[in-house]
mmCIF file of the N, C-alpha and C atoms, coordinates in Angstrom:
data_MODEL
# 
_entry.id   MODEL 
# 
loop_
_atom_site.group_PDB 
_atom_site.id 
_atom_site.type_symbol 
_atom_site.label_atom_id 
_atom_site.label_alt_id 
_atom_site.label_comp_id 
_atom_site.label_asym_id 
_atom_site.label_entity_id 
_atom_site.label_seq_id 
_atom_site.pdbx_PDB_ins_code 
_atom_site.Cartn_x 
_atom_site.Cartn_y 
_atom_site.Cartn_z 
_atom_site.occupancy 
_atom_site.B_iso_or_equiv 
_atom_site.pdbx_formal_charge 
_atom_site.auth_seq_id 
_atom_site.auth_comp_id 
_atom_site.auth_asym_id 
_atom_site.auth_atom_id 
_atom_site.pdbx_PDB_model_num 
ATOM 1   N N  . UNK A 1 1  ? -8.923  -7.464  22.507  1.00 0.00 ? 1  UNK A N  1 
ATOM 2   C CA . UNK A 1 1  ? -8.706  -7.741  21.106  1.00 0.00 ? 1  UNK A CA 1 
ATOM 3   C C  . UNK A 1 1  ? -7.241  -8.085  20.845  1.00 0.00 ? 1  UNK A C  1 
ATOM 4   N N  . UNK A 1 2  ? -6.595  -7.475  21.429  1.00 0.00 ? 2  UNK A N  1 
ATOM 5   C CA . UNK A 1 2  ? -4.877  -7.868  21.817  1.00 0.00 ? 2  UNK A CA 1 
ATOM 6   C C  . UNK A 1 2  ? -4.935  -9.292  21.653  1.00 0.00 ? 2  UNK A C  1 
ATOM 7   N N  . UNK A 1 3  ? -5.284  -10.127 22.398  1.00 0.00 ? 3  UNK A N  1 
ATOM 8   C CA . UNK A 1 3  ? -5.089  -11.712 23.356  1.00 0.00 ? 3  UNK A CA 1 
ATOM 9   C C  . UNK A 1 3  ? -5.810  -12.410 21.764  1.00 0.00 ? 3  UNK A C  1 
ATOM 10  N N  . UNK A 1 4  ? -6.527  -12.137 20.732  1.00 0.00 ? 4  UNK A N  1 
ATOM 11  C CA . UNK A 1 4  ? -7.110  -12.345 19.708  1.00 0.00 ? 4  UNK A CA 1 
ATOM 12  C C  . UNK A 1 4  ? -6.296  -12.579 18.248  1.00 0.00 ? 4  UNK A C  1 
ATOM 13  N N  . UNK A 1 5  ? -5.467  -11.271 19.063  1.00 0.00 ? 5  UNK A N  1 
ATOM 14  C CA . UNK A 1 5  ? -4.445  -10.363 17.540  1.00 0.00 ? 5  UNK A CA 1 
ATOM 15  C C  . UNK A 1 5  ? -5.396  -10.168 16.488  1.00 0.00 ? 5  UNK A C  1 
ATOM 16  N N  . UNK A 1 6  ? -6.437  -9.352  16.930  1.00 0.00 ? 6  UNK A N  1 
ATOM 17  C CA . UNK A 1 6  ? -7.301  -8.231  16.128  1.00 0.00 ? 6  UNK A CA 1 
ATOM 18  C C  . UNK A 1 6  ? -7.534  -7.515  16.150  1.00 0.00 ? 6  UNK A C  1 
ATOM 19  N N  . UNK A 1 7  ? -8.194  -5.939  15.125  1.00 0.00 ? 7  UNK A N  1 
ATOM 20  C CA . UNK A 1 7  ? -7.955  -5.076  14.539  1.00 0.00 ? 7  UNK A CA 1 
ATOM 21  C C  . UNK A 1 7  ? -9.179  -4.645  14.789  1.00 0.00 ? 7  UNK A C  1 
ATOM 22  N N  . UNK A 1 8  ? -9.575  -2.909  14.729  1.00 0.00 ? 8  UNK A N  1 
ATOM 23  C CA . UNK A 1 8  ? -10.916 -2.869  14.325  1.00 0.00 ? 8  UNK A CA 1 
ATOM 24  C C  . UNK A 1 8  ? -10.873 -2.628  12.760  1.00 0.00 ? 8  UNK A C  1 
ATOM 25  N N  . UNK A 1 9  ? -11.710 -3.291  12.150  1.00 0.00 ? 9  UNK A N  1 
ATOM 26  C CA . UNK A 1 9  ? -12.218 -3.055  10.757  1.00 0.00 ? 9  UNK A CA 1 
ATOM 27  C C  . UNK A 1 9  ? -11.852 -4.516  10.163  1.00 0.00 ? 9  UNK A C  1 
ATOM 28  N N  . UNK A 1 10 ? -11.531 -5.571  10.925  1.00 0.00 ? 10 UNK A N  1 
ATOM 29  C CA . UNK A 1 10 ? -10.495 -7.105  10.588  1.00 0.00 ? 10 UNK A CA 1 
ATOM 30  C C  . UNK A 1 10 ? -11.959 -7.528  9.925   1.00 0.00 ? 10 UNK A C  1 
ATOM 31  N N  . UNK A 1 11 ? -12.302 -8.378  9.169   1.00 0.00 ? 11 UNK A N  1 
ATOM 32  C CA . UNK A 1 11 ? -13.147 -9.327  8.570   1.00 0.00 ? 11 UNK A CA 1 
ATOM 33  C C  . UNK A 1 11 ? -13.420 -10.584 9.662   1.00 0.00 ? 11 UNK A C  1 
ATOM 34  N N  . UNK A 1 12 ? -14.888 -10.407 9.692   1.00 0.00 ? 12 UNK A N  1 
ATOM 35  C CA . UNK A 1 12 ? -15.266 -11.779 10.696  1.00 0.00 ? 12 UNK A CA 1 
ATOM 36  C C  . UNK A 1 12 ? -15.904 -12.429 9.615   1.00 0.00 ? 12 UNK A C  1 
ATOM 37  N N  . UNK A 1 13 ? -16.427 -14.027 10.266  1.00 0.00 ? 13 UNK A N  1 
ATOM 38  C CA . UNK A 1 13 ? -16.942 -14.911 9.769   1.00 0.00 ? 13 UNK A CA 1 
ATOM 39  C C  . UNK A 1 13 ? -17.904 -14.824 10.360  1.00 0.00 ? 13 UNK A C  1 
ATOM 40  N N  . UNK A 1 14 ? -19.044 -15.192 10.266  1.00 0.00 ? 14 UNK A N  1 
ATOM 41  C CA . UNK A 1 14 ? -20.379 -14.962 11.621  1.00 0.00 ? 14 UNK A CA 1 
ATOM 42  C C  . UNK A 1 14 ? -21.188 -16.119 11.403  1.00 0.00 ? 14 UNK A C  1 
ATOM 43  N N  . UNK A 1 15 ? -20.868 -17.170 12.109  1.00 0.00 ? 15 UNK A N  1 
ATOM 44  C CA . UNK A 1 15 ? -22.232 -18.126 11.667  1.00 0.00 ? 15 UNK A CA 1 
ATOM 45  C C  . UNK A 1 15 ? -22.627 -18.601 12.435  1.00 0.00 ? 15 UNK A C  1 
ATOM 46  N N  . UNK A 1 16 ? -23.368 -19.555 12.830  1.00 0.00 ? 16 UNK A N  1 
ATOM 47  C CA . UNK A 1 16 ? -24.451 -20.277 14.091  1.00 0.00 ? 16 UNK A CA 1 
ATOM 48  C C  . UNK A 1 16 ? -24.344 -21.887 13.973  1.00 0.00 ? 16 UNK A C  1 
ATOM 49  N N  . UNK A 1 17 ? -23.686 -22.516 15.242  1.00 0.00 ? 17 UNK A N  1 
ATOM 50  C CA . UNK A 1 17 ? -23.077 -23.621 15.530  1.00 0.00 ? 17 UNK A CA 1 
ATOM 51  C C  . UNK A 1 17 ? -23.886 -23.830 16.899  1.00 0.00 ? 17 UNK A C  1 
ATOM 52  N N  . UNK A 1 18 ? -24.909 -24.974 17.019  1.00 0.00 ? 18 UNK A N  1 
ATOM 53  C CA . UNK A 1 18 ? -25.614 -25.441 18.803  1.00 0.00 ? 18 UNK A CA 1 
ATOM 54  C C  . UNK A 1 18 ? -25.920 -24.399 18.876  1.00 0.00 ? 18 UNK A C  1 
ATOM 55  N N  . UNK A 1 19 ? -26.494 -23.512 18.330  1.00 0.00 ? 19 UNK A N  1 
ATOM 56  C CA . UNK A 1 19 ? -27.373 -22.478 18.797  1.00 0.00 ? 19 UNK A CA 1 
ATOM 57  C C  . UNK A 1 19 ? -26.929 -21.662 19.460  1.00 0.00 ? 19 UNK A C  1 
ATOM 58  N N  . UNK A 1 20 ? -25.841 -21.454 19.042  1.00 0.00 ? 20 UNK A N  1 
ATOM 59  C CA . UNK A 1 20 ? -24.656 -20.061 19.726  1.00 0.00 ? 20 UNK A CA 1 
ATOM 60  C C  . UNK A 1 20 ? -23.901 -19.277 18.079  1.00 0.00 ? 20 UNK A C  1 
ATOM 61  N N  . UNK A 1 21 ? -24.012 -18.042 18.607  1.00 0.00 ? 21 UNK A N  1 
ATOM 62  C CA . UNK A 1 21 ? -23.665 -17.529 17.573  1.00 0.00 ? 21 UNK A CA 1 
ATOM 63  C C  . UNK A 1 21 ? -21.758 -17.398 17.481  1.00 0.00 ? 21 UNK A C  1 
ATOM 64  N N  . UNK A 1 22 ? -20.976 -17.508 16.719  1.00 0.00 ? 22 UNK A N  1 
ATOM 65  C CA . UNK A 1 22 ? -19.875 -17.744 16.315  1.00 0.00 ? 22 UNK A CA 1 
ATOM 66  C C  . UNK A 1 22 ? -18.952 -16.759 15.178  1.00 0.00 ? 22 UNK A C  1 
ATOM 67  N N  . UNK A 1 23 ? -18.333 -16.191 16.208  1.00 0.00 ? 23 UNK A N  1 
ATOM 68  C CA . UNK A 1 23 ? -17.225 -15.202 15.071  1.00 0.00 ? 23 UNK A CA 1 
ATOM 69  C C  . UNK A 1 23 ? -15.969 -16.041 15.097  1.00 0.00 ? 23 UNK A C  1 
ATOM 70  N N  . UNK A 1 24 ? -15.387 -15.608 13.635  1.00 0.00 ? 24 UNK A N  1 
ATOM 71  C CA . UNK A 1 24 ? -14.321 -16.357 13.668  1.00 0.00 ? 24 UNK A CA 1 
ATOM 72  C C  . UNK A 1 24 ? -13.417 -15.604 12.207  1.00 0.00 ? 24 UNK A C  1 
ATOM 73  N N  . UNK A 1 25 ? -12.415 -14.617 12.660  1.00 0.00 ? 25 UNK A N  1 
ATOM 74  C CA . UNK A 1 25 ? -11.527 -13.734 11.726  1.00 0.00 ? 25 UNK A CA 1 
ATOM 75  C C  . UNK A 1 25 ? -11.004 -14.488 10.930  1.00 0.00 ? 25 UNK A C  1 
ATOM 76  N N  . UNK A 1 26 ? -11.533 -13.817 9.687   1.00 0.00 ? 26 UNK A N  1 
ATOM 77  C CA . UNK A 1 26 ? -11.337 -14.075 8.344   1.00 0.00 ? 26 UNK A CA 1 
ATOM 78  C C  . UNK A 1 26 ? -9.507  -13.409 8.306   1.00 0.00 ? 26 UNK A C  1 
ATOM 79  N N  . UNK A 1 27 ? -8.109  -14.532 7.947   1.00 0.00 ? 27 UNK A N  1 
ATOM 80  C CA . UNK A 1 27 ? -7.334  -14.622 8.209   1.00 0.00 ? 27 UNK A CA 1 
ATOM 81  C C  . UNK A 1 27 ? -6.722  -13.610 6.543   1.00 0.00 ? 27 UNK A C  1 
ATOM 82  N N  . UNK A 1 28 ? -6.197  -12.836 6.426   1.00 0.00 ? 28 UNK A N  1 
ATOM 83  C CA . UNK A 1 28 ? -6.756  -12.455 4.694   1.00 0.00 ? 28 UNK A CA 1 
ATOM 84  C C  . UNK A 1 28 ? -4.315  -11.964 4.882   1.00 0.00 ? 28 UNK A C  1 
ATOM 85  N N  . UNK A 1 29 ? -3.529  -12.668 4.277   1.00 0.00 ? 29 UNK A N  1 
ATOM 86  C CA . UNK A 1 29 ? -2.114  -12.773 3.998   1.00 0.00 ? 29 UNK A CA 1 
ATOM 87  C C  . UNK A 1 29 ? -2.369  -11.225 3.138   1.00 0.00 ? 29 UNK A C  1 
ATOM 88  N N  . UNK A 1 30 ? -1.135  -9.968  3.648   1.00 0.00 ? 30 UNK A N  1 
ATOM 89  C CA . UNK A 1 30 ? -1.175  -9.134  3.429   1.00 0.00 ? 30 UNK A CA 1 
ATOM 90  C C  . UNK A 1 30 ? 0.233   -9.134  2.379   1.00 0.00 ? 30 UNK A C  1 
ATOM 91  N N  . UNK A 1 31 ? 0.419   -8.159  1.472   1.00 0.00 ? 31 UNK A N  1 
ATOM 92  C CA . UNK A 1 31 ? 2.078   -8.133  0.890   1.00 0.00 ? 31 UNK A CA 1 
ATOM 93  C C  . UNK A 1 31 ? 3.054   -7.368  1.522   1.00 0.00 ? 31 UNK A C  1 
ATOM 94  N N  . UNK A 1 32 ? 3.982   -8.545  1.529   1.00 0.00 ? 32 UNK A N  1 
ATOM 95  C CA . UNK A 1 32 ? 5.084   -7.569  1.810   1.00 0.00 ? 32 UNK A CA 1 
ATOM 96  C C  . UNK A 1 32 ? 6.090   -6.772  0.945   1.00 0.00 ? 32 UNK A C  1 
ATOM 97  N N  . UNK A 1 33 ? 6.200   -5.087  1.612   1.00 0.00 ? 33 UNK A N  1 
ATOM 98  C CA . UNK A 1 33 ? 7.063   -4.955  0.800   1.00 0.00 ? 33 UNK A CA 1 
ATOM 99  C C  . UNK A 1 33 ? 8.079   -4.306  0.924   1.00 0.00 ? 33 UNK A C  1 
ATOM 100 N N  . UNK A 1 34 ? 9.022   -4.617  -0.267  1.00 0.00 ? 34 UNK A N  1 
ATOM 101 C CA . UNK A 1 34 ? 10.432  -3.888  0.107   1.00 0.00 ? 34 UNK A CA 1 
ATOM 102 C C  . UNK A 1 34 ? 10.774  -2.641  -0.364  1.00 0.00 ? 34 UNK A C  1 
ATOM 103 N N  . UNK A 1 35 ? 11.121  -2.139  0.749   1.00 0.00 ? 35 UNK A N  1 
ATOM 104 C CA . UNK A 1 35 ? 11.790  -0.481  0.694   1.00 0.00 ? 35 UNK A CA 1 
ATOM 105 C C  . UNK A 1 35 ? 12.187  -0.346  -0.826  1.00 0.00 ? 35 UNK A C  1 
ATOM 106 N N  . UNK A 1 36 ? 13.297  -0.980  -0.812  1.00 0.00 ? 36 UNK A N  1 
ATOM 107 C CA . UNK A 1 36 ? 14.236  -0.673  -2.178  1.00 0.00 ? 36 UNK A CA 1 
ATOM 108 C C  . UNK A 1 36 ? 13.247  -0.564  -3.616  1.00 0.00 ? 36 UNK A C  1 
ATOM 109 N N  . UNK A 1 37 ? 12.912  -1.855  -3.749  1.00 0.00 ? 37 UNK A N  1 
ATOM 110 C CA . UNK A 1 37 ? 11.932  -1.920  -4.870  1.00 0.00 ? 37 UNK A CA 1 
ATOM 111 C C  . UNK A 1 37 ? 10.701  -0.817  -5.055  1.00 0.00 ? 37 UNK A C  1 
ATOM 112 N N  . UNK A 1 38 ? 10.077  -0.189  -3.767  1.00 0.00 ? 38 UNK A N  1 
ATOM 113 C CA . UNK A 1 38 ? 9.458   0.535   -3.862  1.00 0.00 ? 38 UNK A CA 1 
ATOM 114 C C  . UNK A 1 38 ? 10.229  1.983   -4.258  1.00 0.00 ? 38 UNK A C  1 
ATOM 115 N N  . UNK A 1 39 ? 11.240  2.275   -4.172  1.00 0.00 ? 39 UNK A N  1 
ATOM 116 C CA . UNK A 1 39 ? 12.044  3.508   -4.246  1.00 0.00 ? 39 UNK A CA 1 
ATOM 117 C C  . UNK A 1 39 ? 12.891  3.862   -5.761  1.00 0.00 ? 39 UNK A C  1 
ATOM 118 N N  . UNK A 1 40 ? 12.794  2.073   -6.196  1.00 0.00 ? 40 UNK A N  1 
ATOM 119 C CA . UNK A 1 40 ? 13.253  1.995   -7.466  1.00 0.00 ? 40 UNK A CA 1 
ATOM 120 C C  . UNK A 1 40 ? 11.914  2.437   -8.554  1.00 0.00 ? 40 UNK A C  1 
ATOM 121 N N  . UNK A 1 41 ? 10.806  2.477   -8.193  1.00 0.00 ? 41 UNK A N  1 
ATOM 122 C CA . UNK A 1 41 ? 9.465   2.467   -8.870  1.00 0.00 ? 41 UNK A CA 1 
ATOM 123 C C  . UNK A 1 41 ? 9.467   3.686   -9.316  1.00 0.00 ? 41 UNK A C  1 
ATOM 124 N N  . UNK A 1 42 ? 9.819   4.933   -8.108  1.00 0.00 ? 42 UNK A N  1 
ATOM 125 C CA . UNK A 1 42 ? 10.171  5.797   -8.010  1.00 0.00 ? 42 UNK A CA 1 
ATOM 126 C C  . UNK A 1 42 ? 10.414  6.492   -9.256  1.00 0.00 ? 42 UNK A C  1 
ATOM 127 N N  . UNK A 1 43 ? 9.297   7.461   -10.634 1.00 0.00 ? 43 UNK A N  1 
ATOM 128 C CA . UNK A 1 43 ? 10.022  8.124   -11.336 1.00 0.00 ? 43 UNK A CA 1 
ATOM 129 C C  . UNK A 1 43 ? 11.282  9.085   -11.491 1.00 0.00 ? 43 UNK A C  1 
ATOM 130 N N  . UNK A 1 44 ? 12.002  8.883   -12.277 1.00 0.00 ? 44 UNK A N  1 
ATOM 131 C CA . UNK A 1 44 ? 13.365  9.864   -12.411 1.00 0.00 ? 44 UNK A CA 1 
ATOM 132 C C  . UNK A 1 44 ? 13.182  11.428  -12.015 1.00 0.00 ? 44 UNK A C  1 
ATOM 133 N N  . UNK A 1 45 ? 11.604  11.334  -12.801 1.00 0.00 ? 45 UNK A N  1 
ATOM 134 C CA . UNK A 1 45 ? 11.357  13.286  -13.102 1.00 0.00 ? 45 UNK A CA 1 
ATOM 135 C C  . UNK A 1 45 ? 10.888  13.843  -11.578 1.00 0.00 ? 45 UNK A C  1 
ATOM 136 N N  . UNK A 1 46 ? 10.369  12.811  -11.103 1.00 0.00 ? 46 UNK A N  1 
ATOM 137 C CA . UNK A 1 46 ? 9.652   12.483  -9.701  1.00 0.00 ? 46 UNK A CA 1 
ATOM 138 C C  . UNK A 1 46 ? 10.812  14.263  -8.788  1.00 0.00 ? 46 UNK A C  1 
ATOM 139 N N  . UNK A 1 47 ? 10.261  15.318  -8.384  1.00 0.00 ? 47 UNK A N  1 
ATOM 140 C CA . UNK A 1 47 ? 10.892  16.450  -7.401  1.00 0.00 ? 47 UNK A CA 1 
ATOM 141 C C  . UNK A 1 47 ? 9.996   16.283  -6.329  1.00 0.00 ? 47 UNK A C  1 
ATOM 142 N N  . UNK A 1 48 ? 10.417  16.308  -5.086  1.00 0.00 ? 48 UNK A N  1 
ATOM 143 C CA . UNK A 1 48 ? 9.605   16.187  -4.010  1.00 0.00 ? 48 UNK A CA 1 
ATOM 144 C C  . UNK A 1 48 ? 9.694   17.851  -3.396  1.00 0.00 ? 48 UNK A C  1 
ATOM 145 N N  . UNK A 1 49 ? 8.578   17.968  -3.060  1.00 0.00 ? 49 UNK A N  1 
ATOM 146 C CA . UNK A 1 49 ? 8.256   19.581  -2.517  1.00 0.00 ? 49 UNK A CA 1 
ATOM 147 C C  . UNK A 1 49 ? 7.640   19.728  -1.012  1.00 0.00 ? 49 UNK A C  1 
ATOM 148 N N  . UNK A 1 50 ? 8.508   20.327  -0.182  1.00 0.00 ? 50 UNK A N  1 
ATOM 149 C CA . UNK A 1 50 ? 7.751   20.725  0.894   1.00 0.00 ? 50 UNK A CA 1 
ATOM 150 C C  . UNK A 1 50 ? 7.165   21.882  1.126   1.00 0.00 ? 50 UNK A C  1 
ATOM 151 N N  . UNK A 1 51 ? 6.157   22.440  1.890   1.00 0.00 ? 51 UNK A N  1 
ATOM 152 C CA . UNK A 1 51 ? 5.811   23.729  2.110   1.00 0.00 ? 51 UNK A CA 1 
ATOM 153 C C  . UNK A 1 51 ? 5.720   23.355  3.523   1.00 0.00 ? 51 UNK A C  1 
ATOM 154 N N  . UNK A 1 52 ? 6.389   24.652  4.072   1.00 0.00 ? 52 UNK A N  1 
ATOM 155 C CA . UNK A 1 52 ? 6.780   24.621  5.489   1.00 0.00 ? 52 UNK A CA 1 
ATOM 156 C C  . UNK A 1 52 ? 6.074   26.024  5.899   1.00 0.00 ? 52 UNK A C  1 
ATOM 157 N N  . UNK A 1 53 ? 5.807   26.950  5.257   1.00 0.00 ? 53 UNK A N  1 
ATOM 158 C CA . UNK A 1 53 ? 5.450   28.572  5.525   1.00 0.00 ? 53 UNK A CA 1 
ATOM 159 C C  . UNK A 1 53 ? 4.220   28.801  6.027   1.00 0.00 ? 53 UNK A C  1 
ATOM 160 N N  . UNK A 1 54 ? 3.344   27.434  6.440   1.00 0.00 ? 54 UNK A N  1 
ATOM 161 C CA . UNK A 1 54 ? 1.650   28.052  6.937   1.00 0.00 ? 54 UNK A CA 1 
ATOM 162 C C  . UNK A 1 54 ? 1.671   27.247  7.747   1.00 0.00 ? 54 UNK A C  1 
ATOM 163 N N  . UNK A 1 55 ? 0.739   28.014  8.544   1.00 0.00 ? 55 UNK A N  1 
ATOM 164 C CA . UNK A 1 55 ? 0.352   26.855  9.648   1.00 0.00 ? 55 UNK A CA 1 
ATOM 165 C C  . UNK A 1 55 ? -0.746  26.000  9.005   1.00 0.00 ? 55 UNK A C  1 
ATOM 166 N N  . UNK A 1 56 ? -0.736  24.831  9.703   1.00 0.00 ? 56 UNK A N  1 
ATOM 167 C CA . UNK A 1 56 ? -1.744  23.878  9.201   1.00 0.00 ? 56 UNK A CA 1 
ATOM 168 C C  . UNK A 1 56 ? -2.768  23.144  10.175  1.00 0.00 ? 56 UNK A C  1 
ATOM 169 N N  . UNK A 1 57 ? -1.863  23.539  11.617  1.00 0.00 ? 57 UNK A N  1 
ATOM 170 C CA . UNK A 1 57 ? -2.855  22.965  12.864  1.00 0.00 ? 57 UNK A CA 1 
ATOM 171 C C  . UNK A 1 57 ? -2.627  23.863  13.748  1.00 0.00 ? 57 UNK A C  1 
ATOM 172 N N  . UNK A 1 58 ? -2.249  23.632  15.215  1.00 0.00 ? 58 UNK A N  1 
ATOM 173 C CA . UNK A 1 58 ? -1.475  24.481  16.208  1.00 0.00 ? 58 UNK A CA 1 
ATOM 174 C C  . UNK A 1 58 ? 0.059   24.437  16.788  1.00 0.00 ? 58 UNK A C  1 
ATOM 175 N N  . UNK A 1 59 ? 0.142   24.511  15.291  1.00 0.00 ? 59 UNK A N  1 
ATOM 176 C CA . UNK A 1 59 ? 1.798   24.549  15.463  1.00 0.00 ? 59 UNK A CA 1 
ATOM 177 C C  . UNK A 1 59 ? 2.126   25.803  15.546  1.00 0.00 ? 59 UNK A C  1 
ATOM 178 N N  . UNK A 1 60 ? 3.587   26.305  16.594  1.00 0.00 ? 60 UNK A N  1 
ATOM 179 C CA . UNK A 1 60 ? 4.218   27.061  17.105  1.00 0.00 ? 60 UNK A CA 1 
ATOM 180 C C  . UNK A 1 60 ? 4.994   27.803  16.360  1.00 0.00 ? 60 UNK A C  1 
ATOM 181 N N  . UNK A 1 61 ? 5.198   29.230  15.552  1.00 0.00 ? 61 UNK A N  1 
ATOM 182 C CA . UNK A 1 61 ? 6.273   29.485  14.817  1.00 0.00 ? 61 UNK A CA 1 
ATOM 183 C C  . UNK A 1 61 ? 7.315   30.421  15.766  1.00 0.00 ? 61 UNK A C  1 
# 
């Protein structure tokens, strides 16, 4: 899927050409975006909170 440059879950096309069946990835332009602008979006009141005090998987204290 590498040699393709595809994904699992990518959008195919599927149709039937000489009696062979035919995929062909639906090419779909993603946005790009920028750090900054996203950070500016960012409300003022916006406090970010961590909790560090439980375990949550098999982590080591």
């Amino acid at each position: 899927m590498k040699e393709l440059n595809l994904s699992a879950g990518d959008k195919m096309k599927i149709f039937i050409q000489n009696h062979k069946i035919i995929l062909e990835p639906i090419r779909q332009s993603r946005k790009k975006y920028n750090i900054k602008e996203l950070v500016q979006q960012i409300p003022p009141e916006y406090k970010p909170y961590e909790e560090l005090d439980s375990k949550i998987g098999l982590e080591e204290w």
